[in-house]
Structures are given as structure tokens and as C-alpha cells.
C-alpha positions as CSV (number, residue, x, y, z in Angstrom):
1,X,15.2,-10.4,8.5
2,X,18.8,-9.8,9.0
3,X,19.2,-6.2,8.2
4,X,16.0,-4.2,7.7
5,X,16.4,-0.3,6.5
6,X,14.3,1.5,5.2
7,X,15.0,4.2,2.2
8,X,12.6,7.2,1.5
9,X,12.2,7.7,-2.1
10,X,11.8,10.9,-3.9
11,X,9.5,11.0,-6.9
12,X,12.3,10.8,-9.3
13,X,13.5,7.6,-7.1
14,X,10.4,5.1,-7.4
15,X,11.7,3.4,-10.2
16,X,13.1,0.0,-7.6
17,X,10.0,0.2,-5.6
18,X,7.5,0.4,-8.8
19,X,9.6,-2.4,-10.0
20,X,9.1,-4.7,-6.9
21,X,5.4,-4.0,-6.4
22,X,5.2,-5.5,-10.4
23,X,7.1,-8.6,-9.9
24,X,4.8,-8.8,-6.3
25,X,1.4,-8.0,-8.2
26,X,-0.5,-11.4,-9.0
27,X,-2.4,-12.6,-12.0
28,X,-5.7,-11.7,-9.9
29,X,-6.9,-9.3,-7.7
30,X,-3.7,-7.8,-5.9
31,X,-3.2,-8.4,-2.2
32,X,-1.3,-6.0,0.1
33,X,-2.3,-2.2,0.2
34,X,-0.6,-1.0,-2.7
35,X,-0.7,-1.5,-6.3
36,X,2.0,-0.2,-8.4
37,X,-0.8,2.3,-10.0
38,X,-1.4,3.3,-6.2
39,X,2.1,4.9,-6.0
40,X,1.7,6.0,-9.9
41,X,-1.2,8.2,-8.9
42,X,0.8,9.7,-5.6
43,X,3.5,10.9,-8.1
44,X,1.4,13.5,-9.2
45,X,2.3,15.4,-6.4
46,X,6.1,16.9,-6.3
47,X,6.5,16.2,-2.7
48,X,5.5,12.6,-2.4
49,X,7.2,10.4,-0.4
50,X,7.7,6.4,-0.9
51,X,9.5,4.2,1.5
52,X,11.0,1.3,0.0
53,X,12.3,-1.8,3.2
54,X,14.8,-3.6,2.0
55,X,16.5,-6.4,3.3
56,X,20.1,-6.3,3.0
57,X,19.9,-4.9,-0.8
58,X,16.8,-7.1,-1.6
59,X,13.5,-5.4,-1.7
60,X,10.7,-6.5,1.0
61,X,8.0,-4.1,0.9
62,X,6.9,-1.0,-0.3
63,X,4.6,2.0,1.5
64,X,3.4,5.8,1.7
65,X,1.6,7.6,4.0
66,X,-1.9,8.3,2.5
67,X,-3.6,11.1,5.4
68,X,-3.9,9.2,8.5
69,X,-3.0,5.7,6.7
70,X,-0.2,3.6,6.3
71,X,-1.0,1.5,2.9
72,X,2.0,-1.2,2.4
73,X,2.4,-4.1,0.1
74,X,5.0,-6.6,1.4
75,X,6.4,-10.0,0.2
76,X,4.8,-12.8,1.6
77,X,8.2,-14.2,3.3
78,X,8.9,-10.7,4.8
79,X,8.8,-10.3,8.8
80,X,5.3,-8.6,9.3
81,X,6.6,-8.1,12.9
82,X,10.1,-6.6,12.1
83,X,8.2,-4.0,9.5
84,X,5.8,-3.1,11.8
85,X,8.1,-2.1,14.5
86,X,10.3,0.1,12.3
87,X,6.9,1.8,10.7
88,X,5.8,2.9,14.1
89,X,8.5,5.5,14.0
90,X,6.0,6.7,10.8
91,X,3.2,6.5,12.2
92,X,2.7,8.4,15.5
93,X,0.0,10.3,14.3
94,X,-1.7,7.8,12.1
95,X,-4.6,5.6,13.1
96,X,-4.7,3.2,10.6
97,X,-2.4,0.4,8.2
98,X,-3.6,-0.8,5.0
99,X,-2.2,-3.8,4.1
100,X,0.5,-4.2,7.4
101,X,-0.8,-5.7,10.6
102,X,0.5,-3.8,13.6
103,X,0.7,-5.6,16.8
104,X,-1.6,-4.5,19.2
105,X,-3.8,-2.4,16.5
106,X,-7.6,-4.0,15.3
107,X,-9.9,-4.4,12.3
108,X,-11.2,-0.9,11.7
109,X,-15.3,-1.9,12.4
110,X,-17.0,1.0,10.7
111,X,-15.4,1.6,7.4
112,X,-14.1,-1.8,4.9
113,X,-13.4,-1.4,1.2
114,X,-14.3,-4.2,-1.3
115,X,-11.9,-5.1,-4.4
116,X,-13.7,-6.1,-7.4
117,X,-11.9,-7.4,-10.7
118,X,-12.6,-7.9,-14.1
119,X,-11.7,-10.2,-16.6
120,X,-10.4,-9.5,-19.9
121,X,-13.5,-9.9,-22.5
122,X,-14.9,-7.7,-25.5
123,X,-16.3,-4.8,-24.8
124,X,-18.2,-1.3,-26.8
125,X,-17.0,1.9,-25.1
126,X,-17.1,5.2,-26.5
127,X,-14.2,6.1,-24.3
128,X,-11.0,7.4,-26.0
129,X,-7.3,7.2,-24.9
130,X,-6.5,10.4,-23.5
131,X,-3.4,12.4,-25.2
132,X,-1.3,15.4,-24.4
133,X,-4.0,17.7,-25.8
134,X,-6.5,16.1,-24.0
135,X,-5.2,16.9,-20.7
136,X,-7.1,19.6,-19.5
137,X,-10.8,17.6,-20.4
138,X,-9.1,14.7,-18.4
139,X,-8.1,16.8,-15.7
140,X,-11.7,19.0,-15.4
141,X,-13.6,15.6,-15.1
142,X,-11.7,14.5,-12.7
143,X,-11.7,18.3,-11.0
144,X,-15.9,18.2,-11.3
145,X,-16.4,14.6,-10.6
146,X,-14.4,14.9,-6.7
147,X,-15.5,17.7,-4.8
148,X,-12.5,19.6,-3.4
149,X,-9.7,18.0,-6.0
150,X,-6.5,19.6,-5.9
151,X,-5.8,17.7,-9.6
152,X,-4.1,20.2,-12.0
153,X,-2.9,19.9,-15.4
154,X,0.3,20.6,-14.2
155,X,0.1,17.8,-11.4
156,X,-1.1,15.7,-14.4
157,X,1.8,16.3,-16.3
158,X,4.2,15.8,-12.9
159,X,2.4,12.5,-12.8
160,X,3.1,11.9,-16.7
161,X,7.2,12.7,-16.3
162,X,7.2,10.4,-13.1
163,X,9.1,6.7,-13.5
164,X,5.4,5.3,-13.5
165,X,4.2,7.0,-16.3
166,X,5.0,3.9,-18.8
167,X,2.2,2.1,-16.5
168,X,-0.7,4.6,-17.0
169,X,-3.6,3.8,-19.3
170,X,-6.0,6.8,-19.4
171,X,-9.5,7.0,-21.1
172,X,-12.1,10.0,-21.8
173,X,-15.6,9.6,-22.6
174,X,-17.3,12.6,-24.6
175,X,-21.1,13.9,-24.5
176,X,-23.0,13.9,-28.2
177,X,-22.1,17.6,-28.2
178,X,-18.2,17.1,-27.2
179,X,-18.1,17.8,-23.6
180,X,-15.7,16.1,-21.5
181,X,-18.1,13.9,-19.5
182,X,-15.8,10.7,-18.0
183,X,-12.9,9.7,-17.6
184,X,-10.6,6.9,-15.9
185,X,-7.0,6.2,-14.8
186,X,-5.8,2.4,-14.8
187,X,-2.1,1.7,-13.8
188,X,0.1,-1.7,-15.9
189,X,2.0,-4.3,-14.1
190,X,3.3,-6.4,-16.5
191,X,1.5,-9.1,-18.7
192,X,-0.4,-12.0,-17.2
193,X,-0.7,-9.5,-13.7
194,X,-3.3,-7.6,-12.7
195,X,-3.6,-3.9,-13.7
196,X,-5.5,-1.2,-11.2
197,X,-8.5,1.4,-12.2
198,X,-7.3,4.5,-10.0
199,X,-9.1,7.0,-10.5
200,X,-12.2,6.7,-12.4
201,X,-14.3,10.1,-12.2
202,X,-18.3,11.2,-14.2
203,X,-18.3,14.9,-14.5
204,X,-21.3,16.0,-11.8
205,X,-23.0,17.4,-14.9
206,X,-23.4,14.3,-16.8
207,X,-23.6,11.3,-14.5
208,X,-26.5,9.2,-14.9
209,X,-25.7,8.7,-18.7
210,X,-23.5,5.8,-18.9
211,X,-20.5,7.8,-19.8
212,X,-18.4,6.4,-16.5
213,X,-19.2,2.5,-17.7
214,X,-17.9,3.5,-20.9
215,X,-14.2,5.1,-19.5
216,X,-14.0,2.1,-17.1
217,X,-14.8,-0.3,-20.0
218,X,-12.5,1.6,-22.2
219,X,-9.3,1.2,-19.8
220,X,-9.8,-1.5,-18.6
221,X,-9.6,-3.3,-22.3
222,X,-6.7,-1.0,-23.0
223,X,-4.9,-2.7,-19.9
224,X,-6.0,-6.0,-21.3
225,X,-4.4,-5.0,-24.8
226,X,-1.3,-4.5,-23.2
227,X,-1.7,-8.2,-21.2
228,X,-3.1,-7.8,-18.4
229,X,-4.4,-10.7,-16.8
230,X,-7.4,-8.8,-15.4
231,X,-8.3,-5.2,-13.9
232,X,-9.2,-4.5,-10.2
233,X,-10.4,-1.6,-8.9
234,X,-11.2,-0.7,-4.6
235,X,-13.7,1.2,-3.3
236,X,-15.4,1.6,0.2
237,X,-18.1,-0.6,0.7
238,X,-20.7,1.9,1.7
239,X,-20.0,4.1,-1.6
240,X,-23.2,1.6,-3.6
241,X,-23.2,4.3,-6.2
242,X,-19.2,3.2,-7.2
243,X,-20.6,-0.5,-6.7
244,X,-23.2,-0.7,-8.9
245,X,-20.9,1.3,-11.6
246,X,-18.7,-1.5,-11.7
247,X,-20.5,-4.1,-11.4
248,X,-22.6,-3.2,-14.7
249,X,-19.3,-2.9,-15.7
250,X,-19.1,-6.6,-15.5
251,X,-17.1,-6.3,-12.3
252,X,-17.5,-9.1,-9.4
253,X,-16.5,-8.9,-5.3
254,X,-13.9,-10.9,-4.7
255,X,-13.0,-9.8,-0.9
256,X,-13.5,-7.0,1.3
257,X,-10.8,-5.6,2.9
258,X,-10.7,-3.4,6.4
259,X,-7.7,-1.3,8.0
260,X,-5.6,-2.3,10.8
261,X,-6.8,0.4,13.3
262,X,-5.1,1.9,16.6
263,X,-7.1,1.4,19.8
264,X,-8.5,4.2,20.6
């Protein structure tokens, strides 16, 4: 790399790096640490931050700061090296890279994440798209299905004004009786690429039910409407409860992934 910078991106400043992590996402299951749904899902939050490296004015890779990790999705002719060295200055405090080997830094050994995918078939789902009116159901799912959620109609609608909203495909599953019991988030990339489940929630009060196979099933053949080649979704290995959801789902492994991780 001749001249590396590095430019952090406002929310209302994404649009190049969503762009690039499209063009960089493959027909399968994506490689790297971000998905362009992975940064559509941090713009719900007004102060989120994106750092987009280019190389003289041509985009290289693409990363945020997710808690104590570093997830980055590079081009597979970038410098690994030359990124590394210039992310150090963001990670002093940060343990772990997803998707950018530091020298010097290991394969976390006591957490790994598998990525499963799905290909595009027919499916039944009782899961419908979710509209403007249909925001606060979405949003309580998601509120009762993650303990300690800070997800907010308002942060829903932040997310839904964002550069990446034109990439969201969002399903809700009902009880018999109405009540909002599912619901799932998946993120486009373009036709014949791969499109991203993030999140997928079951209300506490309903799981058990099917309703969470039926919002997965429902985005993910909303994604494959719009062409996508297939849908993967990530989720830590020791979570079997997520597992088995998407495998019934017709989801299959197709690698497990672990952190790069600072000595300690």
C-alpha cells in the first residue's frame, strides 16, 4: 500500500464504506468480520462510528469498534500488515480483532462463532414484513427477546433514515391471538451475494412455539426475492439454542470462526 489513511465516518457518511463491503460480499457465506448488514445494524445508534482505509482514494477495508472488538472486512489484495499497524492506534484498550490478524495477537481459545448459510428454496412462514406501524411490535420482540436491549423505536427509526436502510429486510411473526411473538432483521448486498440475518429475536414469552423459524424463514426468502444468492447468519458456538433454530431452519455450518486475541 502506498498511502494508507484512514477516514472515520459519521452515520450520515457510510454510504462509500456500505458500498465497498457490497462489491467485497461473495455469492456464499461472507468472509471478513463485517457484512454490510453488520454496519446497517450499528447505525441505529446516532453516535456510531465507521472507519473506512483507503488506499490513495480506493477503498481497502472497512471496520468499527464493537465493545472490546475490532470487526474488519478487508479486500483480499490489501496489506494485512500495514492495517494492522495503523488500527493499533484504535485499539489500546481492546482485546480482540474480528476479521484482521494482528501481529503478535492469537486465536481467542475459549469463545469461536460458527457461520451458517442458507440457500434460496420455498418456504411457509407466517412471518410478515414489518412496516412503519409495525415498529413498536418489532422493536418490543427484539426489547423482550435480549435481556438488557437498549433497542428503541426511535433508534429503529435512526437505523431506518441511515444510508443502509435500502439493505434492511425486516419480518414479524404473530401469536393466534395477535401478539408480537418474533421477529428478524436480514441486511441486502446486491443480487447473486449473500445477504446477513442480524438480529433475529423470540419474545421470552412465546419461544418454544416455532414463531422464530417462521421470522427467519420469512426474511430470509424476502432477501432471496430481492436476489440474494443465499442468507448467512453468525452466532457463538456454545449458544446450541441459536444452533438448532437455524438449522431446522434449513441452515448448514460452513466454518467456524475465532477472534484474533491480545496475549494476555
Amino acid at each position: 500500500m502506498t498511502s494508507l489513511a484512514r477516514h472515520q465516518l459519521s452515520p450520515a457518511e457510510t454510504g462509500p464504506a456500505l458500498r465497498a463491503l457490497c462489491e467485497w460480499t461473495p455469492a456464499d457465506a461472507p468472509a471478513g468480520g463485517l457484512h454490510p448488514g453488520d454496519v446497517g445494524w450499528l447505525l441505529r445508534l446516532d453516535d456510531a462510528a465507521v472507519h473506512l482505509w483507503t488506499d490513495g482514494e480506493v477503498p481497502v477495508a472497512v471496520g468499527f469498534l464493537d465493545g472490546p472488538v475490532l470487526r474488519v472486512t478487508a479486500t483480499p489484495d490489501a496489506d494485512p500488515g500495514a492495517l494492522a499497524a495503523d488500527a493499533e492506534e484504535l485499539v489500546p484498550g481492546n482485546d480482540w480483532s474480528d476479521g484482521l490478524p494482528v501481529p503478535g495477537w492469537e486465536p481467542e481459545q475459549e469463545e469461536s462463532w460458527l457461520v451458517l448459510s442458507w440457500t434460496p428454496r420455498p418456504v411457509a412462514s407466517r412471518a410478515e414484513p414489518v412496516g412503519a406501524a409495525m415498529t413498536a411490535d418489532r422493536v418490543l420482540v427484539h426489547r423482550e427477546a435480549f435481556a438488557g436491549s437498549t433497542f428503541t423505536v426511535e433508534r429503529h427509526r435512526t437505523m431506518m433514515r441511515s444510508p443502509a436502510a435500502g439493505l434492511a429486510c425486516e419480518t414479524l411473526v404473530r401469536t393466534p391471538a395477535g401478539e408480537p411473538a418474533a421477529a428478524a432483521t436480514g441486511w441486502f448486498a446486491g443480487r447473486g451475494r449473500c445477504g446477513l440475518l442480524e438480529p433475529v429475536g423470540t419474545h421470552a414469552d412465546h419461544r418454544g412455539h416455532g414463531y422464530g423459524r417462521d421470522a427467519v424463514l420469512g426474511t430470509c426468502a424476502a432477501l432471496a426475492r430481492r436476489g440474494a444468492s443465499a442468507v448467512a447468519v453468525m452466532t457463538p458456538s456454545a449458544n446450541g439454542a441459536a444452533v438448532a433454530l437455524y438449522r431446522s431452519a434449513g441452515f448448514t455450518v460452513v466454518r467456524e470462526n475465532r477472534d484474533w486475541a491480545r496475549p494476555r
